[in-house]
C-alpha positions in Angstrom: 7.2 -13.4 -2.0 6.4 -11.2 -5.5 10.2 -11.8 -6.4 9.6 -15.6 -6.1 6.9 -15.8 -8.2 8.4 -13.7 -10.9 11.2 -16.4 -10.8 8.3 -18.9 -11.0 6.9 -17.0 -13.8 10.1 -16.5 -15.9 12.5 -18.8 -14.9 14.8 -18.1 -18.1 15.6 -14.8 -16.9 19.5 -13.5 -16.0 18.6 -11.2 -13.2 15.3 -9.6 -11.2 16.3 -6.8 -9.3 14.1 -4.7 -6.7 13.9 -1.8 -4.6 11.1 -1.5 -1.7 9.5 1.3 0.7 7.3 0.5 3.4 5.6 2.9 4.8 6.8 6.7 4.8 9.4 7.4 2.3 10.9 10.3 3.7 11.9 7.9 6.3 14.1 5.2 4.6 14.8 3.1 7.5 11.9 0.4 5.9 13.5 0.2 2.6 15.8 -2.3 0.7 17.1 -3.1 -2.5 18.8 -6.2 -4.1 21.2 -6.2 -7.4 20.6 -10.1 -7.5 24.1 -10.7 -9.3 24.4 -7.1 -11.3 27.7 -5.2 -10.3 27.0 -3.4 -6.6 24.7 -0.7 -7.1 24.2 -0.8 -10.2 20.5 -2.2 -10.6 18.5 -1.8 -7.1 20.2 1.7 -5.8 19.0 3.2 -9.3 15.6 2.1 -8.5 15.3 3.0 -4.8 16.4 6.1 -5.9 13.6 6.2 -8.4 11.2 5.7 -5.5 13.0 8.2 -3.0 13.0 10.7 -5.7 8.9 10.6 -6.5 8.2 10.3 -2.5 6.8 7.2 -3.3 5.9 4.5 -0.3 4.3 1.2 0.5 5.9 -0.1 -3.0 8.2 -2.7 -4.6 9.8 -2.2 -7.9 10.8 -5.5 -9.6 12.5 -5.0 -13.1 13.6 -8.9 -14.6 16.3 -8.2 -16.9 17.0 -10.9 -19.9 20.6 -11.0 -21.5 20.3 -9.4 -24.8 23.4 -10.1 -26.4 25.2 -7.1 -25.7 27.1 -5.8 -22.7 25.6 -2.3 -20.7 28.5 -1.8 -18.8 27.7 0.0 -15.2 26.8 2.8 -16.4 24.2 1.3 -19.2 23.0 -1.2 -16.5 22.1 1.9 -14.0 20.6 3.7 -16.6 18.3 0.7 -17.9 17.3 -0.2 -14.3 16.5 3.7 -13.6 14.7 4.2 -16.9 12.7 0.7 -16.1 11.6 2.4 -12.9 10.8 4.9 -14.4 8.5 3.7 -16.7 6.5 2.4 -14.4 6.1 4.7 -12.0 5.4 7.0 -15.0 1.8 4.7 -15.9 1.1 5.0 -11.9 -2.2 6.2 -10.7 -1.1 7.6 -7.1 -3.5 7.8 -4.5 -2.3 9.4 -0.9 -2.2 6.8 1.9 -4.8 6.9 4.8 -4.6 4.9 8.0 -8.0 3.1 8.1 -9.1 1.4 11.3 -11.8 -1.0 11.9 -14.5 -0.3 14.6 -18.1 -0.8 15.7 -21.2 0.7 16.0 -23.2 -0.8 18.1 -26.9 0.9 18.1 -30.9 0.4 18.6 -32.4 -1.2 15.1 -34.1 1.9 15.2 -30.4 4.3 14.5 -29.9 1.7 12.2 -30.1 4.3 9.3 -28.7 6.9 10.9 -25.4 5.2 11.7 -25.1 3.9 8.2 -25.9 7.4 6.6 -22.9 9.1 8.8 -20.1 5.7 7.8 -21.2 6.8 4.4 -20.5 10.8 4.9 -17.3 9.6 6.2 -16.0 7.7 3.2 -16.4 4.4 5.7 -17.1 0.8 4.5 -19.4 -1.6 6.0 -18.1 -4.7 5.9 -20.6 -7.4 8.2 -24.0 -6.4 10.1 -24.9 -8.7 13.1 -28.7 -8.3 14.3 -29.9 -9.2 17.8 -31.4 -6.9 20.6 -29.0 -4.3 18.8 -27.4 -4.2 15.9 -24.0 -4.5 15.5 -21.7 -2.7 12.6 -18.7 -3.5 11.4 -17.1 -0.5 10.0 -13.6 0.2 8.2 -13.2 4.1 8.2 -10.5 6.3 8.3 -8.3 6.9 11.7 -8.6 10.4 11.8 -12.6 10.6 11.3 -13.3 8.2 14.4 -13.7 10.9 16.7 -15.9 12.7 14.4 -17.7 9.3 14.1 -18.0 9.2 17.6 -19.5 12.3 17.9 -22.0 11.9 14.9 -23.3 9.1 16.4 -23.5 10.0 20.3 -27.2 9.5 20.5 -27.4 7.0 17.7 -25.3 4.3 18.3 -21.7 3.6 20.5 -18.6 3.5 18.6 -16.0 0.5 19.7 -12.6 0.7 18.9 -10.6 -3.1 18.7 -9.4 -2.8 22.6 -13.4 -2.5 23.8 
């Protein structure tokens, strides 16, 4: 999808090569890489590498490449397409990823409060509140802080996971 609207978006240019990690990237079995008419290896092994060497997941590289004139050889092609990478992982503000889930409270309109002050404790997000004879929450928090949610809120409200 990206590298087809980069074509879109510069039609004119000779090559745009990629590299991609899904997920964990000490665990390479969700990760590809295309050359898109550059000699094997030459353009998206040097940037997977990039990727694999900054333990870097859930990302796709896409470098488009313009003829200049001059020929890199494989060695200069692999060392543009590195340095590229490079670059750009260079400006990169990382942030650790964190399996969110979305769940919901359901409470009295009187815990009302009280279940919105412990989402917020736990970095969670409200994202739709539904009023009847109870309220209900829709929450997107972390994975690992739904059990503590659950406890926080044992008197206040009952936490629902998807499957409830």
């Amino acid at each position: 999808f990206h590298v087809e609207q980069l074509k879109v978006k510069y039609p004119d240019a000779r090559h745009l090569c990629w590299a991609y990690i899904i997920g964990d990237p000490n665990n390479t079995t969700s990760a590809g890489f295309d050359d898109d008419g550059e000699p094997s290896g030459t353009a998206g092994r040097p940037i997977l590498n990039v990727l694999q060497h900054k333990s870097i997941g859930n990302i796709i590289i896409i470098v488009v490449r313009y003829f200049g004139g001059i020929k890199l050889g494989a060695g200069g092609l692999t060392r543009a397409y590195a340095g590229s990478a490079q670059a750009a992982v260079d400006q990169m503000i990382l942030q650790p990823y964190v399996p969110m889930a979305q769940v919901q409270i359901v409470a009295d309109v009187d815990n009302e409060s009280q279940c919105r002050y412990v989402v917020e404790i736990l970095n969670g997000t409200i994202d739709d509140v539904a009023y009847s004879k109870e309220v209900l929450l829709s929450i997107i928090i972390a994975e690992a802080d739904i059990e503590t949610l659950k406890t926080e809120l044992a008197m206040a409200g009952k936490v629902l996971n998807k499957d409830e």
